[in-house]
C-alpha positions in Angstrom: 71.0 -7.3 -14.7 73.4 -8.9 -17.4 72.7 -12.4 -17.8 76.9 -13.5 -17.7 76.3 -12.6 -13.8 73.2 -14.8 -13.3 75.2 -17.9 -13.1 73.5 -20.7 -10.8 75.7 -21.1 -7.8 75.4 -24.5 -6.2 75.7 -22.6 -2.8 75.2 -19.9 -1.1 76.1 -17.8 2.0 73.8 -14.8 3.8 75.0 -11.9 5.8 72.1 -9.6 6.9 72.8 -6.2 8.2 70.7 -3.4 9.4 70.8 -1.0 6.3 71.6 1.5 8.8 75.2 -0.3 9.2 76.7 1.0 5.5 79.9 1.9 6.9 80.5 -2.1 7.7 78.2 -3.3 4.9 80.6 -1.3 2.4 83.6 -3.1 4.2 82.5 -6.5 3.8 80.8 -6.2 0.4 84.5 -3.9 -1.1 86.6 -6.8 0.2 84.3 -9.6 -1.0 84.3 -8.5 -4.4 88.0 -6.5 -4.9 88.9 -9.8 -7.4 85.8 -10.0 -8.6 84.0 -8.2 -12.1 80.9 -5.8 -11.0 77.8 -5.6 -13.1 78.1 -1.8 -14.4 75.4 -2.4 -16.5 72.9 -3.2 -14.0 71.0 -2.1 -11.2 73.1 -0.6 -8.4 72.5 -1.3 -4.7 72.0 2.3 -2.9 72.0 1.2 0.6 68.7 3.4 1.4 65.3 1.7 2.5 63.3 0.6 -0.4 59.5 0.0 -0.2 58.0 -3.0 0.5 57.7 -4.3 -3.0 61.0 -3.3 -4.2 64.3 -4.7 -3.6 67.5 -2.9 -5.4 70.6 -5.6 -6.3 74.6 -5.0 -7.0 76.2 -8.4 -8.5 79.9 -9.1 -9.2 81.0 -12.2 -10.1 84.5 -14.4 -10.3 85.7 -17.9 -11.4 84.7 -20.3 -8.7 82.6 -17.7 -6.6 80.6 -14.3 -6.9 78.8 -12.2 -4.5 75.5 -10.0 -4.5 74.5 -6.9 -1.9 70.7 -6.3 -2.0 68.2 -3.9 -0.2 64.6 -4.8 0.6 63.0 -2.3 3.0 65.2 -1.7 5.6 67.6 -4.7 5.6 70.6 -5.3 3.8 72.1 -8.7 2.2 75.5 -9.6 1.3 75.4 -12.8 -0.1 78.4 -15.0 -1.3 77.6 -17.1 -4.4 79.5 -20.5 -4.7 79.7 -22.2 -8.3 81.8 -25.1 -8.3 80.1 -28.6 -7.1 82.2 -29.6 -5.2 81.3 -26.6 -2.7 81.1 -27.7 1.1 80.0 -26.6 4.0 83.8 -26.4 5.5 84.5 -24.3 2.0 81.8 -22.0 2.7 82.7 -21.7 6.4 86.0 -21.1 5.5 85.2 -18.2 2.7 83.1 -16.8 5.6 85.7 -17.1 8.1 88.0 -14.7 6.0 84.8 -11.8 6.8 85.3 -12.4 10.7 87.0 -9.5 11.4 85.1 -7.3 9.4 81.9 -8.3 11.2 80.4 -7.1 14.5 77.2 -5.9 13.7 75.3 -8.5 10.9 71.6 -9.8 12.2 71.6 -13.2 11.2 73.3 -15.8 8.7 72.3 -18.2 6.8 73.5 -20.9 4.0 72.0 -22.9 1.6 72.8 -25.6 -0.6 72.2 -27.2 -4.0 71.7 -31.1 -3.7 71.1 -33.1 -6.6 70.0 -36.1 -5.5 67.7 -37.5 -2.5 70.5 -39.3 -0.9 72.4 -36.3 -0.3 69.2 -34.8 1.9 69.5 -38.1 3.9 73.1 -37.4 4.7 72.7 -33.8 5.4 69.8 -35.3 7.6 72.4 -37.6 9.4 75.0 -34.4 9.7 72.4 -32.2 11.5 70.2 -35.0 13.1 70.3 -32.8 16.3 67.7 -30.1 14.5 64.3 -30.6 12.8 64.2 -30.5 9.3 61.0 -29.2 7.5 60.3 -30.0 4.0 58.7 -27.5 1.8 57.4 -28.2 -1.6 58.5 -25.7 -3.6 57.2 -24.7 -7.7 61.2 -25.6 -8.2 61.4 -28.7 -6.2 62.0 -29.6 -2.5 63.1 -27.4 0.3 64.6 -28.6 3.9 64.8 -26.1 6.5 66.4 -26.0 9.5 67.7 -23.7 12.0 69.6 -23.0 15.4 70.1 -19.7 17.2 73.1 -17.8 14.9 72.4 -19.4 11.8 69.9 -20.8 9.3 70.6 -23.8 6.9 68.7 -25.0 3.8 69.5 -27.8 1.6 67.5 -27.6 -2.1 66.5 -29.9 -5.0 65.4 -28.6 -7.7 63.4 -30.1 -10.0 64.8 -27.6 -12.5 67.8 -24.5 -12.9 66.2 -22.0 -14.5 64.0 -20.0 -12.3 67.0 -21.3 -9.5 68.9 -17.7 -9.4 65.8 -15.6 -8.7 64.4 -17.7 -5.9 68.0 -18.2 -4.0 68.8 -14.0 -4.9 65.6 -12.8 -4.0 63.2 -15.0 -2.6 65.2 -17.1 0.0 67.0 -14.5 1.6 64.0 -12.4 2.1 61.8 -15.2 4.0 64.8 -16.4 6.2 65.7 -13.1 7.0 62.1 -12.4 8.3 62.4 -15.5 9.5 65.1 -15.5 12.2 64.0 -12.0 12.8 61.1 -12.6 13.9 62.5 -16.1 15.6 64.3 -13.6 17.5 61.4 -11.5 18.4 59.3 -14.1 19.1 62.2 -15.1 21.8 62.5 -11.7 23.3 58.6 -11.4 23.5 58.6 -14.7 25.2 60.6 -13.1 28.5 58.8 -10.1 28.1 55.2 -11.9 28.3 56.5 -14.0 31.1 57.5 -11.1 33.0 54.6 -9.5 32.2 52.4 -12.1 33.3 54.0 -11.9 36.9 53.9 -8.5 36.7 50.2 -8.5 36.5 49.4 -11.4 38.6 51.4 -9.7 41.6 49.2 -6.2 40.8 45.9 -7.9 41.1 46.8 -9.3 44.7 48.5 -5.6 45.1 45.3 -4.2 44.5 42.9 -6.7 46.1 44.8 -6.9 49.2 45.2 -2.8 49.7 41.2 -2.7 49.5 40.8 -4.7 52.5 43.7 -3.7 54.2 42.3 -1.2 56.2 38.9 -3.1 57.0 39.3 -3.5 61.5 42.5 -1.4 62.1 42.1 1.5 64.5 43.7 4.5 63.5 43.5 7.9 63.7 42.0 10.5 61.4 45.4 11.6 60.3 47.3 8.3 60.1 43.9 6.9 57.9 44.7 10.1 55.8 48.5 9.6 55.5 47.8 5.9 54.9 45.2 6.3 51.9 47.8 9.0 50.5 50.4 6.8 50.9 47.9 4.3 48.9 47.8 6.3 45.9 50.7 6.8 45.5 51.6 3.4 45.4 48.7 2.7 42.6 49.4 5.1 40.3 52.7 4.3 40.3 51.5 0.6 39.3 49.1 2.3 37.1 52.4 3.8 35.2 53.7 0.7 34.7 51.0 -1.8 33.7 50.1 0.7 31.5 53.6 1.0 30.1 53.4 -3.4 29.9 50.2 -3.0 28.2 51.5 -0.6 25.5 54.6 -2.5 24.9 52.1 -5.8 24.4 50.2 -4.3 21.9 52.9 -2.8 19.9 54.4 -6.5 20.2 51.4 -8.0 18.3 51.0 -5.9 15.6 55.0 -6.8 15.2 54.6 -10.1 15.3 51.2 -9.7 13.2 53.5 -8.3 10.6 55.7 -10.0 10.7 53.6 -13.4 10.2 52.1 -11.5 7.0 55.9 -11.1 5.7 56.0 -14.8 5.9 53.0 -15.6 4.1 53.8 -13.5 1.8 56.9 -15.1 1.3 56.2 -18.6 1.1 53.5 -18.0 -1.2 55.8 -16.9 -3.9 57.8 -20.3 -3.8 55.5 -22.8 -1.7 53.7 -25.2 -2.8 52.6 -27.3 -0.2 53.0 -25.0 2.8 54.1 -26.9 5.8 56.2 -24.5 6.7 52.4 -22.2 7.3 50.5 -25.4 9.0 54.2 -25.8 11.4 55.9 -22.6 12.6 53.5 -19.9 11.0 50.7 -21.5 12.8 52.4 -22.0 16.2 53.6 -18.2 16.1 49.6 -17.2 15.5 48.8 -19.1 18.8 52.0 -17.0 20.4 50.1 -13.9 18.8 47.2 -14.8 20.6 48.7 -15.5 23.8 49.8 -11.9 23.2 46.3 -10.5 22.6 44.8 -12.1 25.5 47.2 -10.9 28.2 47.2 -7.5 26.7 43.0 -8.1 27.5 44.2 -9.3 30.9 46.8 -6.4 31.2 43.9 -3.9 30.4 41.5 -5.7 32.9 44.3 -4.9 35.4 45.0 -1.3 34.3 41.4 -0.6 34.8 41.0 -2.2 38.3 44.0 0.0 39.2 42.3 3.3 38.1 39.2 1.6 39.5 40.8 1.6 43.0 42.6 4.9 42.7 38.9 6.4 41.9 37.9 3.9 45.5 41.0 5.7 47.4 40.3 9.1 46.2 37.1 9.2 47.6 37.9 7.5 50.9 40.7 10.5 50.8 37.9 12.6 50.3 35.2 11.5 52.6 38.0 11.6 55.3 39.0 14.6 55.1 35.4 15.8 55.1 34.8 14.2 58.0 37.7 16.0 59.6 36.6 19.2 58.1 33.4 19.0 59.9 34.9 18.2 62.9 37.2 21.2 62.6 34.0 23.1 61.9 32.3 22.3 65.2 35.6 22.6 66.8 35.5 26.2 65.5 31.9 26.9 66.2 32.1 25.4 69.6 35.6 27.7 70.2 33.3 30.7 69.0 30.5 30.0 71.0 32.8 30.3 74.1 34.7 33.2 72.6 31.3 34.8 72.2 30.3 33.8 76.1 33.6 35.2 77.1 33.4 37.8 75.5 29.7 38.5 76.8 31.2 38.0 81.0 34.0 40.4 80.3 31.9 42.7 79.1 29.4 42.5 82.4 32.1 42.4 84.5 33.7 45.7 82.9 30.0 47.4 82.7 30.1 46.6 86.9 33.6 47.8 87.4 32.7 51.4 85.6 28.9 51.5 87.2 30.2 51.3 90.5 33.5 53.3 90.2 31.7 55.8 88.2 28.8 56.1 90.8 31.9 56.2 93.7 33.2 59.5 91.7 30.3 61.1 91.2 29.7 61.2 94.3 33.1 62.1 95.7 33.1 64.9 92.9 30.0 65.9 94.1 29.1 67.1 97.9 27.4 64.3 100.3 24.4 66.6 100.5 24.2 67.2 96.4 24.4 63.5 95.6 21.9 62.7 98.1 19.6 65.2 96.5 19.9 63.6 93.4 17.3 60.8 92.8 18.3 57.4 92.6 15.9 56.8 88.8 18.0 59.4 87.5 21.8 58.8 89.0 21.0 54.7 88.6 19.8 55.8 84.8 22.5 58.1 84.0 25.5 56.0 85.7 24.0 52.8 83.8 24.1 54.8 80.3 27.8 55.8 81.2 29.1 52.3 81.6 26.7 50.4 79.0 28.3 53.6 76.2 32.0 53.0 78.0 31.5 49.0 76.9 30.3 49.5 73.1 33.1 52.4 73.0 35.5 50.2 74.1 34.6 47.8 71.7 34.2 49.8 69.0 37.7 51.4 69.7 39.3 47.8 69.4 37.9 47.4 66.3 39.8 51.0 65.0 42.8 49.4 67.1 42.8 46.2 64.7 42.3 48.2 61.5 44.9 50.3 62.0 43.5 53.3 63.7 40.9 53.7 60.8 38.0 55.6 62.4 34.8 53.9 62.1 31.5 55.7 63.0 30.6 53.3 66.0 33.3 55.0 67.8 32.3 58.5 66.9 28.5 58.0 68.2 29.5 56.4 71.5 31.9 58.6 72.4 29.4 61.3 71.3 27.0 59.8 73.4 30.0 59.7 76.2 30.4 62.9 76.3 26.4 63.9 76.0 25.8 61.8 79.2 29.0 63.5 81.1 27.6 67.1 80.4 23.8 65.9 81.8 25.9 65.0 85.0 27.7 68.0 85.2 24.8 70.0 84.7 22.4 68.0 86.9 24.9 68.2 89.6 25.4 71.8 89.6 21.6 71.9 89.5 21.4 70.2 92.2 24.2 72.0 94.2 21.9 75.2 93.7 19.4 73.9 95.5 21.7 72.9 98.6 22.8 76.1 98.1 19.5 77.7 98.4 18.2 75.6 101.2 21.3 76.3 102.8 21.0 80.1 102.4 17.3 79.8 103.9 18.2 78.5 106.9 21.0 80.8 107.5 18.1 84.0 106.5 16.1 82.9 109.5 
């Protein structure tokens, strides 16, 4: 950059933006510098993300004040650069107050100024007695530090002016800016760990207190079932979100991980004696590890969850067989009495056709040709007829159920059928030949 635009202001005023936000950043940064002269001959801010070693830097300058708009990563700085020494804090409040109706969407602000002597730092001190300060040393002198929640304030005495335009450009707008952002992080991640830790607490007792819930209740097979579903259902949708918490905590430390290294980073290009590191660096890496150890906690918890989903599961399991086997025996038993019914209605149909069979025969047949006929072979032939008319039957109900498909059990029983019917047609007619004969021998004589 030319060197007639690297005056040493005696103040100065930050306005960070998301880079993302170029429609408002070019809106501030065209009105802030429409009096002023631009450095054509120097780098030109872009308004794209740079990488992490690289920051990209548009200056303009006028009499009593200039103004810079610089890119590091992916935040943007507009930064108003006051020259005169008389500067104040109501002047700079006031040149800020012209941008308030250009801004909505900045992400912190911060001012800084140039003292000269110690006394001043003991008045500034007084002014803002209701914040800490913290003293830095810095390569160029001293550095007070102090901060509420909208804006940062830094009051610097340099030992010397040269190396002063780089380090309140560059390097002091890049650590506050990482700074309050993570400050506001670390503020966010605070309720979030909170919650979190409730969260947690209230799933272990969840979890202990469903395990020995059903330990003495009397229930049935299919309430216990409907119970232990009901159970699952409940834990996984705890296992959903713990495991959600537990992601969320992990992506929150290696932010604030990052974030810490950003500041290190930081302070070592301007810090001396690094206070700032043994103060708020050091209390953010205990924060970190307060992180670290509930996500531990949080993925104790997630396992005892999937633990006692894998406990339910089972009992579902072993339920369910035990309700299957008592189906099973409820079946078998039901089959064994089908089988035993099954077994009387076929004696009691085997009777009904002996008896009725035997009745027609002999009604078919004369009294005297029936008689004739010995009982071993009307017993044998009658008890063939109904034992065939059974298995027929049986076998025709079996056709009846496949849809009248003819199977071959019906085919030889009623083959059989028929073979007994013609033995008792023919051994009755042989039989009425011999009353016949008998008869015709009596009538001879």
């Amino acid at each position: 950059m030319s060197e007639q635009f690297k005056r040493i202001p005696q103040a100065c005023h930050y306005i960070y933006f998301h880079i993302d936000d170029d429609k408002e950043i070019n809106e501030v940064w065209n009105y802030l510098t429409q009096e002023y002269e631009k450095d054509t001959d120097g780098a030109v801010c872009t308004l794209e993300p740079t990488s992490e070693s690289t920051i990209s830097i548009s200056l303009a300058t006028g009499a009593e004040s200039g103004a810079y708009l610089s890119c590091f990563q992916d935040v943007a700085t507009i930064g108003i650069l006051f020259y005169s020494e008389d500067t104040t804090l109501q002047g700079i409040d006031a040149k800020r107050n012209q941008l308030e109706n250009l801004l909505s969407s900045q992400i912190g602000e911060a001012t800084v100024l140039i003292v000269d002597k110690e006394e001043q730092l003991e008045v500034a001190k007084e002014k803002f007695s209701k914040f800490e300060f913290v003293e830095s040393g810095l390569s160029l002198g001293k550095l007070y530090h102090f901060y509420d929640e909208d804006r940062g304030f830094y009051f610097c005495l340099p030992f010397e002016k040269d190396p002063l335009f780089d380090f309140l450009v560059e390097e002091l707008p890049l650590f506050d800016v990482s700074f309050q952002t993570l400050d506001k992080k670390i503020t966010y991640f605070q309720d979030q760990l909170q919650l979190m830790e409730q969260e947690r607490v209230a799933a272990d007792k969840f979890v202990s207190k469903l395990l020995y819930s059903g330990i003495g209740k009397k229930q049935t097979d299919v309430e216990r079932i409907e119970v232990l579903e009901k159970e699952i259902d409940d834990l996984s949708q705890l296992y959903e979100k713990i495991a959600n918490y537990t992601y969320m905590i992990r992506n929150s430390v290696l932010t604030v991980r990052n974030s810490l290294i950003i500041l290190d980073e930081c302070l070592a290009t301007f810090c001396i004696e690094r206070r700032l590191e043994s103060e708020y660096i050091q209390m953010n890496k205990r924060f970190q590890n307060r992180l670290e150890t509930e996500g531990n906690l949080l993925s104790n918890t997630l396992t005892g969850i999937k633990t006692a989903i894998d406990i339910v599961d089972t009992k579902v399991g072993l339920q369910r067989g035990k309700e299957s086997l008592i189906l099973q025996k409820q079946t078998q038993h039901l089959a064994e009495e089908g089988t035993s019914m099954q077994m009387a209605t076929s004696m009691i149909e085997f009777v009904l056709v002996f008896f009725y069979s035997l009745e027609s025969w002999e009604i078919l047949s004369s009294h005297e040709v029936f008689a004739l006929i010995p009982v071993v072979l009307k017993v044998g032939l009658i008890g063939s007829w109904a034992f065939m008319a059974v298995i027929a039957t049986h076998f025709l109900a079996m056709t009846w159920r496949e849809n009248w498909k003819l199977n071959k059990g019906v085919v030889i029983s009623f083959a059989i059928l028929i073979a007994i019917l013609i033995s008792i047609i023919l051994i009755t007619q042989y039989y009425g030949g011999v009353v016949a004969h008998a008869a015709d021998t009596v009538n001879h004589h």
